[in-house]
N, C-alpha and C positions, 0 to 999 in steps of 0.2 A: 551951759545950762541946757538940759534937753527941753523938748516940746512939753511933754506933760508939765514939767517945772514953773514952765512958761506962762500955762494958759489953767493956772490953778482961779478957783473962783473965791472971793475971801472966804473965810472960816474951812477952806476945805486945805485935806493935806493928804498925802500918796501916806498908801496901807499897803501896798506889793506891788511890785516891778517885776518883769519878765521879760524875757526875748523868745525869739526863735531861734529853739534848738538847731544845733548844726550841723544836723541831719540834711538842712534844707540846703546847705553846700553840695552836697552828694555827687551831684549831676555835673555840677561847674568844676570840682575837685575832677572827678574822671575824664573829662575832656580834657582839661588843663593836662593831667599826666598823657593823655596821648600825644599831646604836641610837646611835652617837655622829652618823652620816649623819641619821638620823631627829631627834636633838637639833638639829642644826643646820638640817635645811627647818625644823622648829617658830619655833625662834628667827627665823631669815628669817621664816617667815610672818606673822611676829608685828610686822615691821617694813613690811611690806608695807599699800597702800594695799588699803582692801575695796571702791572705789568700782563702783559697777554692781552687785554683788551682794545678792542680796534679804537673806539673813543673812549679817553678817559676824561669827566666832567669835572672843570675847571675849579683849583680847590677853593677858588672866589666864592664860585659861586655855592658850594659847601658850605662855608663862613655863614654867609646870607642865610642859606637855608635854615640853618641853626637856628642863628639871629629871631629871625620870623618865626620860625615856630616857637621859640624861648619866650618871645615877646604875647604872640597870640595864645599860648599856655598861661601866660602873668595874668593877661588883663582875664582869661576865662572865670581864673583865680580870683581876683579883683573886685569881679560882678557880684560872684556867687558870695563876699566877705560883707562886700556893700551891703548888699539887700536883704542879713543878716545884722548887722550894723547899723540902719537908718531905720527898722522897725523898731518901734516902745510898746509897749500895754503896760496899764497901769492900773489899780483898783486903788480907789479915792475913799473919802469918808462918802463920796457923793454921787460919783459918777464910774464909769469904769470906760476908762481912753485907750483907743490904739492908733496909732498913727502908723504909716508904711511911707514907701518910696523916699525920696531927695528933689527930681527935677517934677517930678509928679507924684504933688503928694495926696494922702488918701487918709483921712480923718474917720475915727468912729467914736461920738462919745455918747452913751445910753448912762441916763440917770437911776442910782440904785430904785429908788423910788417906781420905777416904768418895766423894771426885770420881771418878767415871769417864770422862765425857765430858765438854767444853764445845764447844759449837757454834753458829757466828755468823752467823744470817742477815741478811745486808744485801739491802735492795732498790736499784734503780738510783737511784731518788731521793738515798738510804741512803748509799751509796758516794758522792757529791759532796757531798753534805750532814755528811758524819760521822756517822750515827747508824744503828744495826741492833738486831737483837733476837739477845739471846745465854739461851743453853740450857743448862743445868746440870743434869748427869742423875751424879746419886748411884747407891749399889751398892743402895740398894732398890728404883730403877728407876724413881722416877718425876721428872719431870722437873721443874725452875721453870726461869720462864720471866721474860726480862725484860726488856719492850717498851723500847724508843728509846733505847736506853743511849748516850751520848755516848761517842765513841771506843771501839766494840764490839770490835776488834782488839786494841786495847790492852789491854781487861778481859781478854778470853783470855789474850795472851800474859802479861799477869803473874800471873792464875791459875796456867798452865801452869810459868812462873817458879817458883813458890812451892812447885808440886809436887815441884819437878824438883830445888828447894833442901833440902826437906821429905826427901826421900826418900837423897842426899846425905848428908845428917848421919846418918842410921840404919846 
């Protein structure tokens, strides 16, 4: 059962789920491949003749090399899947929840009721890709903010939904 599931309030119920697009791997993904590239010259080199060479470096320690960089490529990997993976946002009949992190977590829940603006910056990238940063400025004015959100349009409109439903019933 995830977070938002968890900490629903009665009579409320989840209207849209999102993550962060994986886009946000990007950074982790490319490092990872350097050190998986680097695992694999080791391993090569390791199969390779040393002849004509004054020292030729011991195929042990090739193995290792690999090893290490294989491993430090996984976990690079790893991070950048996590912290894709332990982020929720959710828009409620009531509220609209994002939670982030695992060992440090990081809670946002604004009542539709308290919303004044939402606002969705996509870059060009953003716009082909599906992902943007959307803006959520409550009546105390200060904003949250909330990088590479998969389907940024979508989160507005059914925030804006919910308002618009919210406000309806009263």
């Amino acid at each position: 059962m995830s977070y938002v599931e968890k900490h629903l309030i009665p009579g409320e119920s989840i209207q849209y789920q999102t993550k962060l697009h994986w886009i946000v791997m990007l950074g982790h993904i490319a490092i990872a491949a350097v050190f998986e590239l680097l695992a694999i010259t080791f391993l090569l080199a390791s199969f390779s003749s040393w002849k004509g060479a004054r020292v030729a470096p011991p195929r042990s320690a090739m193995y290792w090399g690999a090893v290490l960089c294989f491993v430090i490529g996984a976990i690079f990997f790893s991070i950048g899947l996590l912290k894709r993976t332990v982020t929720e946002m959710a828009v409620t009949n009531k509220r609209v929840i994002v939670k982030s992190g695992l060992a440090e977590r990081r809670t946002t829940e604004i009542l539709l009721s308290r919303i004044e603006s939402v606002v969705v910056d996509e870059p060009a990238l953003g716009r082909i890709l599906g992902y943007g940063t959307v803006i959520v400025r409550g009546t105390g004015g200060t904003p949250e903010i909330f990088e590479k959100i998969q389907h940024p349009l979508e989160f507005r409109q059914q925030v804006q939904s919910q308002i618009a439903s919210g406000a309806k019933a009263k």
